[in-house]
Structure formats: structure tokens, C-alpha cells
C-alpha positions in Angstrom: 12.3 10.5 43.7 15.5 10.8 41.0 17.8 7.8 41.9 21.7 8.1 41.3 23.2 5.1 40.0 25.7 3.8 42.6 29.4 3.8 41.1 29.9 1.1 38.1 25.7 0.6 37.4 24.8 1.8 33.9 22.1 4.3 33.6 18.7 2.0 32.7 16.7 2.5 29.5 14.3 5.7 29.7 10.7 3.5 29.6 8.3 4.4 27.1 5.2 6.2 28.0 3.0 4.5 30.6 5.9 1.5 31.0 6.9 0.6 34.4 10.8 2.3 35.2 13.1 -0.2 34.6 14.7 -2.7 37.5 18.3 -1.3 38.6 20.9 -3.7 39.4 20.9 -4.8 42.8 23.4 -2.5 45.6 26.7 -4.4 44.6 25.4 -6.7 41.5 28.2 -7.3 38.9 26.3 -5.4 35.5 24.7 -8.0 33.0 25.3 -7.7 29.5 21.7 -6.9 29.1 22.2 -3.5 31.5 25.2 -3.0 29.1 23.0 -2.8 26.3 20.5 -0.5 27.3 23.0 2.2 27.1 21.4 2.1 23.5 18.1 3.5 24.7 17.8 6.9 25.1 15.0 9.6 25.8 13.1 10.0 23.2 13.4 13.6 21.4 10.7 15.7 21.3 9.5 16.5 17.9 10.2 19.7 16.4 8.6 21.5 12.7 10.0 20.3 9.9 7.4 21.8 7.3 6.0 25.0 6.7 6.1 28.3 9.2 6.8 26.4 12.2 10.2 25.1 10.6 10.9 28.5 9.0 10.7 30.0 12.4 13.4 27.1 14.1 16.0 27.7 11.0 15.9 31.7 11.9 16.0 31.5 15.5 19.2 29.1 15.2 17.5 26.7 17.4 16.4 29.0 20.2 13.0 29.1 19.5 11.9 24.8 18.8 8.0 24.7 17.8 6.4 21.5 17.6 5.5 20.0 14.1 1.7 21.5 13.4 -1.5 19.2 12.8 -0.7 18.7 9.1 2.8 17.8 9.8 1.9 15.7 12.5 -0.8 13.6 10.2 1.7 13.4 7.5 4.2 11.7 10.2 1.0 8.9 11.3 -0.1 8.5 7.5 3.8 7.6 7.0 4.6 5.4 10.1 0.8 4.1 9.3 2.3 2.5 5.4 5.8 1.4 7.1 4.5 -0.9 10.2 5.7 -4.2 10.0 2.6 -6.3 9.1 3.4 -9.5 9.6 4.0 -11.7 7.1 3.1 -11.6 3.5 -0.3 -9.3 2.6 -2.2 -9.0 -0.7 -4.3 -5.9 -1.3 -7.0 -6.6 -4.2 -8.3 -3.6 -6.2 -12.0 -4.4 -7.7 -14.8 -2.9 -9.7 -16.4 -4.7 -12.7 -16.9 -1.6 -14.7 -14.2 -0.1 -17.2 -12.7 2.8 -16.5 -13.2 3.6 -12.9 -9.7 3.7 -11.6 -8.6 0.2 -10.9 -5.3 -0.1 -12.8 -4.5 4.0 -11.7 -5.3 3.1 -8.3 -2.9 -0.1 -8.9 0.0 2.4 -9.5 -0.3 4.6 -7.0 -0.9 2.6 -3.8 2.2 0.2 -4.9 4.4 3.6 -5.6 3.2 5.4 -2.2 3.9 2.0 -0.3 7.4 1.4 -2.7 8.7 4.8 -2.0 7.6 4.9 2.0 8.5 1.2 2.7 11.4 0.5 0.2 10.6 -2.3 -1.9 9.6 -5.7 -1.7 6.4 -4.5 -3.4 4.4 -5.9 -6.5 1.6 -4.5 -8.3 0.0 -7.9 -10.3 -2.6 -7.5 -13.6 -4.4 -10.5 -12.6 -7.1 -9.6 -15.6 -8.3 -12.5 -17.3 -7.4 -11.7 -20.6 -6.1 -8.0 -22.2 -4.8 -5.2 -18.6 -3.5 -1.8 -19.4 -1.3 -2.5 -16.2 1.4 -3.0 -18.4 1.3 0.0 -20.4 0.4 2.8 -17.8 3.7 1.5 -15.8 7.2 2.1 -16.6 8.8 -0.1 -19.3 12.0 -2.8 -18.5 14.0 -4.1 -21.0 12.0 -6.7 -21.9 8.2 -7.2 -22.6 7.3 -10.7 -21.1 3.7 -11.2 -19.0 1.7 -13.2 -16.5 1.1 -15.8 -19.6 5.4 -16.2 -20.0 5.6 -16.7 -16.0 3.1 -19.2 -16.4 4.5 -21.6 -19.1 8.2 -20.8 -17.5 6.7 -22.0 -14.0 8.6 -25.2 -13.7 11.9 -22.6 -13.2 10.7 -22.4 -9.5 9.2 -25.5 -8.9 10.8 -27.1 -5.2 13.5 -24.7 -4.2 14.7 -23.4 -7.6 14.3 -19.9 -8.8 15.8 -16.7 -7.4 15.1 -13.3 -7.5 17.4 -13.1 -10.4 15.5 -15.3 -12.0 12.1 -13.7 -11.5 13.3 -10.3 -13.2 12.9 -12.0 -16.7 9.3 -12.0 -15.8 8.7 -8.4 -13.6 9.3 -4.7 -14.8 11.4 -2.5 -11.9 9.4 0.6 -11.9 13.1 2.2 -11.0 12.3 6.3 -8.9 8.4 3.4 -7.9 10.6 1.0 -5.4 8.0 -1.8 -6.9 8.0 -3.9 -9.4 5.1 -4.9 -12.0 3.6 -8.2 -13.4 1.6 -7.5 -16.6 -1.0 -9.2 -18.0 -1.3 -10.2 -21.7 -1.2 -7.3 -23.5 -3.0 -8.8 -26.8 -6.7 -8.6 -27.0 -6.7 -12.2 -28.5 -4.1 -14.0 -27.5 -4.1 -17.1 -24.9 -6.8 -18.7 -22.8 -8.7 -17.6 -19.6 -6.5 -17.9 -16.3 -8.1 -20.5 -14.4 -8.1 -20.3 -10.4 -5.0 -22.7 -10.1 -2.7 -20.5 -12.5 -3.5 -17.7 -10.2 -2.5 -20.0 -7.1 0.4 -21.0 -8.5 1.8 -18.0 -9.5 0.9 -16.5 -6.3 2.9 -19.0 -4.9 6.3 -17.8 -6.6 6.0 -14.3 -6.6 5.3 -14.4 -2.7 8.7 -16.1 -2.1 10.1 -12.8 -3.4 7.4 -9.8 -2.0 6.1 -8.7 1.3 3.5 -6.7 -0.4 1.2 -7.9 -3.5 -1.2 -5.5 -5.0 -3.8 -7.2 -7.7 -5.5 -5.8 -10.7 -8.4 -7.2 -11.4 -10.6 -7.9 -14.8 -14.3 -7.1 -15.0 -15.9 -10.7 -14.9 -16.2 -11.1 -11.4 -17.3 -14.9 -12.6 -13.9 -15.5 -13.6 -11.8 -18.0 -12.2 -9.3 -16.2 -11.6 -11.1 -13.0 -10.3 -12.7 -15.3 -7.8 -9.3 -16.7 -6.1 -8.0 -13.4 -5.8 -11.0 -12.5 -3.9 -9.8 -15.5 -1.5 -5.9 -15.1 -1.1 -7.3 -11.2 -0.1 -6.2 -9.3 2.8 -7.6 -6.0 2.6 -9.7 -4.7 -0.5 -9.7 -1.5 -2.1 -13.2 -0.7 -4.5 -12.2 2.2 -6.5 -15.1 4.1 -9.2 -15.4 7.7 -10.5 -17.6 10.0 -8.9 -20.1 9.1 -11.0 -23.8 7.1 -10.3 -23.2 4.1 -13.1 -19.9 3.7 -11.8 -20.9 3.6 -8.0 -23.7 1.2 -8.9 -21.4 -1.6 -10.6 -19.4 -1.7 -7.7 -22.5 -1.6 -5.3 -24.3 -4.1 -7.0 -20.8 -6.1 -6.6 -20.3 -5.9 -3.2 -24.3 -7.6 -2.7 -22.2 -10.2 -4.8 -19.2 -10.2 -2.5 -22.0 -10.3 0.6 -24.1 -13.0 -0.9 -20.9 -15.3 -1.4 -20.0 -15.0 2.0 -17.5 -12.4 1.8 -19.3 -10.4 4.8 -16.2 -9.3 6.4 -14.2 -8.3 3.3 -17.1 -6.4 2.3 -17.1 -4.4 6.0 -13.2 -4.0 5.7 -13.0 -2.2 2.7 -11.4 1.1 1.2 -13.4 3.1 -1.0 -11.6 5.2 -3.5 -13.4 7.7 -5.3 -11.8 9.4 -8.2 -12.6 13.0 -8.8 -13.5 14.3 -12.5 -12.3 17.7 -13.3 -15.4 19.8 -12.1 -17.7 18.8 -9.7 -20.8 19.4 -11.6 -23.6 17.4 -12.1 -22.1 14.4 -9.6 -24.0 13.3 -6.7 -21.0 13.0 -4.3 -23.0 12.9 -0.9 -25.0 10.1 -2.1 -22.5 8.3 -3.1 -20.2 8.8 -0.1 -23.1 8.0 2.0 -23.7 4.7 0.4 -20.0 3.1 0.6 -19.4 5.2 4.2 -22.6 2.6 5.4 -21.0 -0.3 3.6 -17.1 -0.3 4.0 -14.6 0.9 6.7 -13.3 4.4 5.2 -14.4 6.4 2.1 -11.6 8.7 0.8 -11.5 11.0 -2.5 -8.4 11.0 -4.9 -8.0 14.4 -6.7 -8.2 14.9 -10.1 -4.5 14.9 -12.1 -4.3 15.8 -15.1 -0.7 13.4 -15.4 -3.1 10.7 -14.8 -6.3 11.9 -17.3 -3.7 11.5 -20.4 -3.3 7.5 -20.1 0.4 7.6 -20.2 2.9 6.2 -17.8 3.0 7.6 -14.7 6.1 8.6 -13.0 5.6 9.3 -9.2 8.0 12.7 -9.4 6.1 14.2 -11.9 2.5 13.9 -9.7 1.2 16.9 -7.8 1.7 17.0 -4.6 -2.1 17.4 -3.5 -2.3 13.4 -5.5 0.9 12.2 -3.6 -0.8 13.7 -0.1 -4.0 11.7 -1.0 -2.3 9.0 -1.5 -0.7 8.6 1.1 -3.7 9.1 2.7 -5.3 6.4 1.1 -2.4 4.1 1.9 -2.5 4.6 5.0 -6.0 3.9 5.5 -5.3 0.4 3.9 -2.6 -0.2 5.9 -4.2 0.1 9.0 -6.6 -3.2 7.8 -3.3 -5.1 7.1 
């Protein structure tokens, strides 16, 4: 039965789907000012095509015909709500494979530009390698050069309450069009000691004063200090490789290291990231999906781009729009173990 409000009650808030109606003032109640502010709520709109045919055929009708968004639309609007949920506090993502070369520092980039350009910023992507990263040089330059080594010795700058996010942009490079900003590593081969577990907790310390989000690089020494205490501040991890078998095996032979250390439910939680060469010839892709699809939460390919083969910066604009779908994909999937 529709129920009239009686003279001088406010209309209640339209409940959500499967949510009890809301209480109405009792017959002669003076309004509260919490019945005066659920004038705010309001039936929610049903959706109507945005992309493709569907929208084409709502701009030419001039409204009269309104078609619901289709599947793809409707995944694209998940995948996005997905990456911009409110997780709860502070969250680090850790990307990991001990060999070279399959995807880490790429796979870096992307996930922090997908969540900087859905979420706004707030973001960091961190080269937490123990000595020389390419982080650094596949991102965006600033106007200055400094790294994870001049944070370090500067550290005493944000000690107690001191330090700002002023302060901090001496040490981070805006990514600008990103919405995230990067800490490199040392960019000399030579230069500077290992980072020791402790540098990597205190510096984890200051940069999450000033980020919701962290996303960490990581070397290939996975009995490094520092490689180890990213694997314990971890939230969610991401194991990236090329679809190729000695790829695959380094970063199956490190997850039986990840297992045997205890690390059972990281190991479970995981993203895998495969990276597609240019042609699929001569890869054994089943086996290889089969093998991480057994062994981690989601499996999920990234299509080749050629931006991406040339090792220079990437700039999100210029990426196709089959990598930035993908992507998003892909963040979505780790958002959802955040």
C-alpha cells in the first residue's frame, strides 16, 4: 500500500534494495532534523548506455528511446567502482619476480596510473630495488633527480611531527596527466650500500603519512633485506612474468619460497600478470595459466604495446585503449584483495 505523507512530514529516504522502508514520523510528530535531511536521498536512476550503439541510439531518439548500458559497459562501470572503494586505511601492493625483465617495473606504472587516474591521487609507485631500478627512468621526469638513497640520509626532516607534503616533493616525481607520484631508486649501478630492512621501514613510515596507496618495485634477490620487509608490510601481491616458461619458473620456484617461509596466504591471494609478446608462437600459455590459476586467486593477460616494448617513458594518453581496458581489469582484480 502507497502511504501519503500527512501535511508538514517530509517524504522519507527511498531504501536501497532489500532495506527495510524507512520509519515515518509519528501522526502529529514535530519533523526531526534527521527527516529534514533525508530530503537528500533520492531514487536511484536507472542506468542508461553511455558507450557504443546503445548510447548512439539514446542521442538520436532525443531521450525517447533509454537502453540500458550493455555487458561491456556494465563491467567497465564494476572494474571502475571496483579500483575507487574506500579500503580502509593505508594499503601496499608489492609487485615480485626475481627474474629480469618480466614486467615488474611496467606493471609498477600502470597499476599506479589506472588507480591515479580512477581514484585521484594519493598514490605512490616505490623502487624498493636494492641497488640500480629502471623505475626512475621509465616514469615521467620532475625537476629534480633525487632517490630513495637522498630520502634516506634527509630522514631526520620528518622525524616526530615535522615534514609536510611540501617537504616530501624534493624527494617524489609527480607523474602530472598519472595522478601518482614516484620514488626512485638509485639510478647508478655502483653507487651506495644495500638497503637493509629498517631503511625500508623507515621510509615506509614517512611516505605513508602522505599516501593511501603504495605500490613497490622490487629487486631480484629475494634474500635481500629489503625485499624481505616488503614482503611483510604487504597487502595484496601482484607476480608479473612474460608468457614465457623460464620466466614462469623463476616466479614459481619463488612462490615455493614465499610458501616455505610462511607466506601461505599471500601466496593464495595473489594476482598473476602475464605479459603478452607480440605473436603467440612457440609459448605454452595453457600451461602456464594453469599453473598460477592453481596457485593464486586470479590469472589475467596484459596485451602487448608496442609504447611499452621501446623502454621509454610511458605516458598513460598515449597507451591503446585495449592496454588501458586490461588494466583496469587488472586493477580491479587487485582491488578487490584490498
Amino acid at each position: 500500500m502507497v502511504r501519503v505523507p500527512a501535511a508538514g512530514q517530509p517524504e522519507p529516504a527511498w531504501p536501497a534494495a532489500g532495506q527495510p522502508e524507512p520509519a515515518w514520523p509519528a501522526e502529529g510528530a514535530a519533523p526531526t532534523a534527521e527527516d529534514f535531511a533525508r530530503r537528500r536521498a533520492a531514487r536511484p536512476v536507472d542506468p542508461v548506455a553511455t558507450m557504443g550503439i546503445r548510447a548512439a541510439v539514446n542521442k538520436t531518439t532525443l531521450g525517447l528511446v533509454k537502453l540500458a548500458p550493455g555487458r561491456q559497459e556494465q563491467e567497465l562501470k564494476r572494474d571502475i567502482d571496483m579500483v575507487r572503494r574506500n579500503f580502509g586505511g593505508l594499503r601496499q601492493v608489492t609487485v615480485v619476480n626475481p627474474k629480469g625483465g618480466a614486467g615488474k617495473t611496467v606493471a609498477i606504472l600502470l597499476l599506479a596510473m589506472t588507480f591515479g587516474q580512477k581514484r585521484g591521487g594519493y598514490v605512490l609507485a616505490w623502487d624498493n630495488n636494492e641497488t640500480q631500478g629502471t623505475l626512475g627512468m621509465r616514469a615521467q621526469q620532475d625537476f629534480h633527480s633525487r632517490t630513495v638513497r637522498d630520502m634516506l640520509r634527509d630522514l631526520g626532516q620528518f622525524q616526530g611531527a615535522h615534514g609536510r607534503v611540501g617537504d616530501l616533493s624534493q624527494y617524489v616525481r609527480s607523474q602530472g596527466e598519472g595522478m601518482f607520484d614516484v620514488l626512485a631508486s638509485d639510478e647508478s649501478a655502483t653507487g651506495g650500500e644495500m638497503l637493509t630492512a629498517s631503511a625500508f621501514a623507515e621510509i615506509r613510515e614517512v611516505v605513508s603519512r602522505f599516501y593511501k596507496l603504495i605500490f613497490v618495485d622490487t629487486g631480484n634477490n629475494v634474500r635481500a633485506q629489503n625485499w624481505q620487509a616488503a614482503m611483510d608490510a604487504t597487502d595484496q601481491l601482484v607476480i608479473t612474468m612474460s608468457a614465457r616458461n623460464d620466466s614462469a619458473e623463476t616466479a614459481a620456484r619463488m612462490l615455493d619460497h614465499l610458501e616455505q617461509s610462511g607466506r601461505q596466504r599471500l601466496v593464495r591471494q595473489a594476482v598473476t600478470v602475464v605479459s603478452m609478446p607480440p605473436s603467440r608462437k612457440e609459448i605454452d600459455l595453457p600451461a602456464i595459466e594453469q599453473h598460477f590459476a592453481a596457485r593464486t586467486r586470479a590469472v589475467l593477460l596484459a596485451p602487448y604495446e608496442r609504447l611499452i616494448d621501446t623502454g621509454e617513458p610511458i605516458r598513460y594518453g598515449q597507451l591503446s585503449a585495449a592496454t588501458r581496458d586490461a588494466w583496469l581489469k587488472i586493477a580491479a582484480a587487485v582491488a578487490e584483495g584490498l
